[in-house]
Legacy VTK file of the C-alpha trace (Angstrom):
# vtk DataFile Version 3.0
C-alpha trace
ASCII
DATASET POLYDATA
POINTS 222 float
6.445 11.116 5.792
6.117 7.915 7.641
3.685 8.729 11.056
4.746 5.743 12.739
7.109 2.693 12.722
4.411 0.144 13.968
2.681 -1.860 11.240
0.072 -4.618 12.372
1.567 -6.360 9.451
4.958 -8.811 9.270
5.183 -9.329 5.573
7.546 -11.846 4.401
9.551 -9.482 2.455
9.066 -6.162 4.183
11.761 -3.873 2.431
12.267 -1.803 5.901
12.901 -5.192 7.652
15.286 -6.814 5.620
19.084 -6.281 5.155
18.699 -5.504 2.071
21.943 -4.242 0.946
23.693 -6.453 3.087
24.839 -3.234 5.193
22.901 -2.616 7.950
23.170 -4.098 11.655
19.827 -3.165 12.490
16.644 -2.537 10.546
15.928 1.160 9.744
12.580 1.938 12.117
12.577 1.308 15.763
9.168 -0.750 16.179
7.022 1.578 18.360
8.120 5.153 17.378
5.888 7.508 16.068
5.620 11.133 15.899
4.132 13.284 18.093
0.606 15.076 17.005
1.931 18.497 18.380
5.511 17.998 15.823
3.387 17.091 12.877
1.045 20.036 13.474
3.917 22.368 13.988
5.588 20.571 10.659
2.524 21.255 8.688
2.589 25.003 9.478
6.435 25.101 8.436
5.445 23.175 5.458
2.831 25.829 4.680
4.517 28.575 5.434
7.716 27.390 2.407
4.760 27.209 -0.325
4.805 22.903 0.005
2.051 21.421 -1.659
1.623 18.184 -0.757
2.982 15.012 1.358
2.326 11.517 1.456
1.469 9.724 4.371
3.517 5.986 4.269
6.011 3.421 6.186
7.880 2.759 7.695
5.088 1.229 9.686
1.145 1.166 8.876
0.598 4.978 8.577
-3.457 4.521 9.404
-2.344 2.608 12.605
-1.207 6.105 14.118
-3.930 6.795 16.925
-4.006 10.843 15.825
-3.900 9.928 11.717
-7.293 11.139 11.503
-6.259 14.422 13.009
-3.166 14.838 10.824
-5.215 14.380 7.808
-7.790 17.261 8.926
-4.666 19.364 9.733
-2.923 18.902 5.923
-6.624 19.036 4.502
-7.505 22.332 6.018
-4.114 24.091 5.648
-5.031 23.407 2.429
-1.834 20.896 1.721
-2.827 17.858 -0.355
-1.957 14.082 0.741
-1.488 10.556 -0.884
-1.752 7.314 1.477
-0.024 4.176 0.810
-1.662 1.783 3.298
-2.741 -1.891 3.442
-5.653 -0.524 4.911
-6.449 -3.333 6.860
-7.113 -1.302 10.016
-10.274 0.308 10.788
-10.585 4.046 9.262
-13.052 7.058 9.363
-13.899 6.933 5.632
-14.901 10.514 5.627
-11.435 11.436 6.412
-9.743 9.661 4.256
-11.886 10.864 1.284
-9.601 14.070 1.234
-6.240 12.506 -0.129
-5.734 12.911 -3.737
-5.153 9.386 -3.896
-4.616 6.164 -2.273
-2.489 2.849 -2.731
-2.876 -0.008 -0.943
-0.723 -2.995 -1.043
-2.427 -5.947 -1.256
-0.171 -8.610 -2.907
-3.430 -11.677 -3.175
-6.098 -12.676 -4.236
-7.330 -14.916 -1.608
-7.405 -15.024 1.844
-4.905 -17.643 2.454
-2.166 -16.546 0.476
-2.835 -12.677 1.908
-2.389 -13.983 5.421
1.103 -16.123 4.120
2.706 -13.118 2.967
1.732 -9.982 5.369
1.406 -12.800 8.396
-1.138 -9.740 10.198
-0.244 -9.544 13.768
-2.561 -11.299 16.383
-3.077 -13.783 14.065
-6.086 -12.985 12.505
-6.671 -12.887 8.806
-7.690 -8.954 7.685
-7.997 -10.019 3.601
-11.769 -9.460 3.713
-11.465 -6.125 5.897
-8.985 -4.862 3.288
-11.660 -5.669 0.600
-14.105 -4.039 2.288
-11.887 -0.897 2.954
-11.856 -0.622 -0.846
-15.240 -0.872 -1.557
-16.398 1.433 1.088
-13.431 4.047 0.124
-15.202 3.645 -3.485
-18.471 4.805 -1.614
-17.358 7.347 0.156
-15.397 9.390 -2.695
-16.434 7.870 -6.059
-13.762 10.200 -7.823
-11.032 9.387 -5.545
-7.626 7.829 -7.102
-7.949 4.665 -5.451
-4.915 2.019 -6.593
-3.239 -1.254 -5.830
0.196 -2.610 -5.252
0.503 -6.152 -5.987
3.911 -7.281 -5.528
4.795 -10.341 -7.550
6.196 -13.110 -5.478
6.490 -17.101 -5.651
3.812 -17.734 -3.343
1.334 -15.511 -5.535
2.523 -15.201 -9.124
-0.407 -17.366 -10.389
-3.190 -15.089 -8.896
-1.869 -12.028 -10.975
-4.959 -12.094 -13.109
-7.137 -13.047 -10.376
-6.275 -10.230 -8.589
-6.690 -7.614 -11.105
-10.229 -8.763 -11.716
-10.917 -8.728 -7.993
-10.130 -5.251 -7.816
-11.330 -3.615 -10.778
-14.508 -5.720 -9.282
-14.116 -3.346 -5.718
-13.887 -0.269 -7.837
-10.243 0.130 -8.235
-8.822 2.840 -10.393
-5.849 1.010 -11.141
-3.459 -2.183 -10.234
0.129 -2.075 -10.450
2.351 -5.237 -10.644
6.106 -5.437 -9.658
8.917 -7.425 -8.251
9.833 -8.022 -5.040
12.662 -6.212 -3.237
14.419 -8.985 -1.341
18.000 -9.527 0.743
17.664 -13.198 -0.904
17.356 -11.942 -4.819
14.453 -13.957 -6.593
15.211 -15.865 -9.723
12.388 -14.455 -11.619
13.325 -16.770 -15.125
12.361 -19.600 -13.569
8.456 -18.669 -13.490
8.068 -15.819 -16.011
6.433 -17.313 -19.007
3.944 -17.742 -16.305
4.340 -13.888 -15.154
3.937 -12.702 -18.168
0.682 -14.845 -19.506
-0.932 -13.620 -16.317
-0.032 -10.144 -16.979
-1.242 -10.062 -21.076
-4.655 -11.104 -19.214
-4.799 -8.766 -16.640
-4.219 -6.184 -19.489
-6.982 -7.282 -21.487
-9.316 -5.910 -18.500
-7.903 -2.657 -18.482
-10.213 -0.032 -19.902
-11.683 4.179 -19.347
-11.759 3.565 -15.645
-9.279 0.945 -14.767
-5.613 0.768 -15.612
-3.502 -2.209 -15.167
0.463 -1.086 -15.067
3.044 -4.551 -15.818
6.205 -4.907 -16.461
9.312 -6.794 -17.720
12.832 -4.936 -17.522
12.919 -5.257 -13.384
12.121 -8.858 -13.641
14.962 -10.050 -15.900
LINES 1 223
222 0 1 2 3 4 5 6 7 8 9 10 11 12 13 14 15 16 17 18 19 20 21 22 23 24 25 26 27 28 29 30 31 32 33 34 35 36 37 38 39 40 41 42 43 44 45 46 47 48 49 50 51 52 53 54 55 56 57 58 59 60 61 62 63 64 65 66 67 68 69 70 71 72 73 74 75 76 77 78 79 80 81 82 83 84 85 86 87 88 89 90 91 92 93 94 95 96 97 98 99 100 101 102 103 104 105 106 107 108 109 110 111 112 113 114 115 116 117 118 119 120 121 122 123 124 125 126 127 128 129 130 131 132 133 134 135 136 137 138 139 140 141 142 143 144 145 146 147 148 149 150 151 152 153 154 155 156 157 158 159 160 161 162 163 164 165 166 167 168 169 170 171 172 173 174 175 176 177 178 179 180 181 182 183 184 185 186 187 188 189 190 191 192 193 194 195 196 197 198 199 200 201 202 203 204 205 206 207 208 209 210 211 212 213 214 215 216 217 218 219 220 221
């Protein structure tokens, strides 16, 4: 379920922004919407009543950007519903809260500041790479058996850093980093760069180990 359409992010290649089918005359989310706190309440008793499990909490927009998130989450956590996140958690978040999901992905996409800010352009134009870090290491602290992973989507402005990136952060306490391609209206020519992809990857690998996974690929890139 997506809580709101607003993200505090513009990435280069948002999937939700993009005509990606070369259908639509307008994007999919209306910047600006969200949902109410009294419908999602009112959902999650529905949701209990069928026997539902679980939800996850996504975008759309930035789902931690919703003013009333933290409420939601207390609502699914003590109706005894579980929840996933997938976040670039680059806003500010009660920690304790956010202990509860069963697990967590955050897209992240960089290794470095400057490349981080090039391809999610944060709104206000100020770079959030080291609040994101921080996120993850203070998620770590705050539930140390908590699925925390990352989404690193493999672009032309970042290929290079794939290794670097999976070392960063196993470093922060990761559970696991996942590496795939872009989804783009303007269809990337992968061939042209992955001998490159692929070296990076093999590394990357090499760190996996009992508490860290590394997930690559091939058959989407060629």
């Amino acid at each position: 379920m997506d809580p709101t359409a607003f993200c505090n992010h513009d990435c280069i290649r948002c999937s939700y922004t993009q005509d990606i089918d070369g259908a639509r005359e307008e994007t999919i989310y209306e910047q600006g919407h969200k949902l109410t706190l009294e419908r999602f309440l009112s959902f999650i008793d529905e949701c209990k009543a069928t026997g539902l499990k679980a939800i996850t909490f996504s975008g759309g927009g930035e789902p931690l950007s919703h003013p009333e998130i933290d409420q939601m989450m207390q609502k699914a956590t003590d109706s005894q519903i579980e929840f996933g996140v997938i976040t670039n958690l680059s806003v500010k978040i009660d920690h304790n809260i956010l202990k509860h999901a069963v697990w967590v992905r955050v897209s992240l996409d960089a290794a470095n500041i400057d490349t981080h800010t090039h391809l999610h352009r944060p709104k206000g134009n100020r770079p959030d790479f080291d609040r994101v870090l921080e996120n993850i290491t203070k998620l770590r602290q705050a539930s140390p058996s908590l699925d925390i992973g990352v989404n690193f989507i493999i672009q032309p402005e970042n290929y290079h850093q794939i290794f670097e990136a999976a070392m960063l952060v196993k470093h922060l306490g990761a559970s696991y980093v996942r590496f795939v391609p872009a989804i783009s209206s303007v269809p990337i020519d992968y061939t042209t760069f992955w001998p490159e992809i692929e070296k990076q990857q093999k590394a990357a690998r090499n760190l996996a180990d009992a508490s860290f996974m590394v997930y690559t690929q091939q058959e989407r890139f060629l």
